[in-house]
C-alpha positions as CSV (number, residue, x, y, z in Angstrom):
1,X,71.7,-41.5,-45.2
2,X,74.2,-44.3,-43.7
3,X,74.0,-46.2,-46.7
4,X,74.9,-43.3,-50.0
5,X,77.8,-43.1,-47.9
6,X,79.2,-46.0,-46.9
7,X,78.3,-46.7,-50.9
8,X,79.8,-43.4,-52.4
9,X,83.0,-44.3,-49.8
10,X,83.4,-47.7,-50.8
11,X,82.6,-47.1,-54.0
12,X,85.4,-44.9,-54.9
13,X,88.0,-47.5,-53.3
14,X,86.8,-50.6,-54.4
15,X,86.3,-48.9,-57.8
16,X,89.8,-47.2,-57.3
17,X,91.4,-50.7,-56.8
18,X,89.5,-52.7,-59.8
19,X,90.3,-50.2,-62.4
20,X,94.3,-49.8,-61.2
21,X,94.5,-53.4,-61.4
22,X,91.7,-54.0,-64.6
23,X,92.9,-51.3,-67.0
24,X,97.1,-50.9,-66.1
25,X,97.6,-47.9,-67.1
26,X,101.2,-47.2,-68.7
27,X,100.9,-43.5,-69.6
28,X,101.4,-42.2,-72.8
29,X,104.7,-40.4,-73.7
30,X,105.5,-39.0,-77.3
31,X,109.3,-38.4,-77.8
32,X,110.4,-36.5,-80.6
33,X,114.0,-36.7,-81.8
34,X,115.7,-34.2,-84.1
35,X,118.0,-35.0,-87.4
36,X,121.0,-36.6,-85.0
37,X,119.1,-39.1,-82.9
38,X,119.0,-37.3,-79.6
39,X,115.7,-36.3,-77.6
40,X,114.5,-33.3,-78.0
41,X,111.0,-33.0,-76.6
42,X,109.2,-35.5,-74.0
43,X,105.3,-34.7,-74.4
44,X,103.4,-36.8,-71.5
45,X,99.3,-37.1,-72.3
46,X,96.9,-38.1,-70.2
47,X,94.3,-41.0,-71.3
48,X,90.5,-40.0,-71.6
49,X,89.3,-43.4,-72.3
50,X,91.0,-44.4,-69.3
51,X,89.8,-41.6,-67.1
52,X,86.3,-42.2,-68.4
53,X,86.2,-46.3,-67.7
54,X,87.5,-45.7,-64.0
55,X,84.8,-43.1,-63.7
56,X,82.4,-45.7,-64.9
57,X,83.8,-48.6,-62.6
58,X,83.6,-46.3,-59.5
59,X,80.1,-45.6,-60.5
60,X,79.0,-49.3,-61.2
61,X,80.5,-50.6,-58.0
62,X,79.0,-47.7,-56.0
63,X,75.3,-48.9,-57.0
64,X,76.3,-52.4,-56.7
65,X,77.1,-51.8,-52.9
66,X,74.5,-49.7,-52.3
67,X,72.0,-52.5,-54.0
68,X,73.7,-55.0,-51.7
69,X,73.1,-52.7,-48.2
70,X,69.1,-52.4,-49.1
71,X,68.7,-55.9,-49.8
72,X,70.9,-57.0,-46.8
73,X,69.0,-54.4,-44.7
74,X,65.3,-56.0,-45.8
C-alpha cells in the first residue's frame, strides 16, 4: 500500500520536473493580422503531443520507482 503511493506521489513530481525541463514547452499562439498590419485576433492552443508525452513520462517514472522500492525492499 506504502509503496503505489510513495510511487504514484513521486511519480507525478519527478515526471512533472523531467518533462518541464525535457520537452520546453513554448505554447502555441496564432496571430492574425488584418489588411493594415495591426493584430486583430490572438488564438492560444494547447499542445496534445505535449500533454500526451508528459502523461507518458509521469507514467514511466512512476513504475520505475515503484520497480526500484520492491527490489530495494527484497
Amino acid at each position: 500500500m506504502k509503496k503505489g503511493w510513495i510511487s504514484s506521489i513521486g511519480g507525478l513530481i519527478l515526471g512533472l520536473i523531467i518533462s518541464f525541463f525535457a520537452l520546453e514547452y513554448d505554447g502555441w499562439k496564432i496571430i492574425r493580422h488584418n489588411r493594415a498590419g495591426e493584430v486583430y485576433q490572438v488564438t492560444n492552443e494547447i499542445d496534445v503531443n505535449l500533454i500526451t508525452n508528459s502523461f507518458l513520462i509521469i507514467v514511466a517514472s512512476g513504475i520505475l520507482i515503484y520497480i526500484t522500492l520492491t527490489l530495494v525492499e527484497k
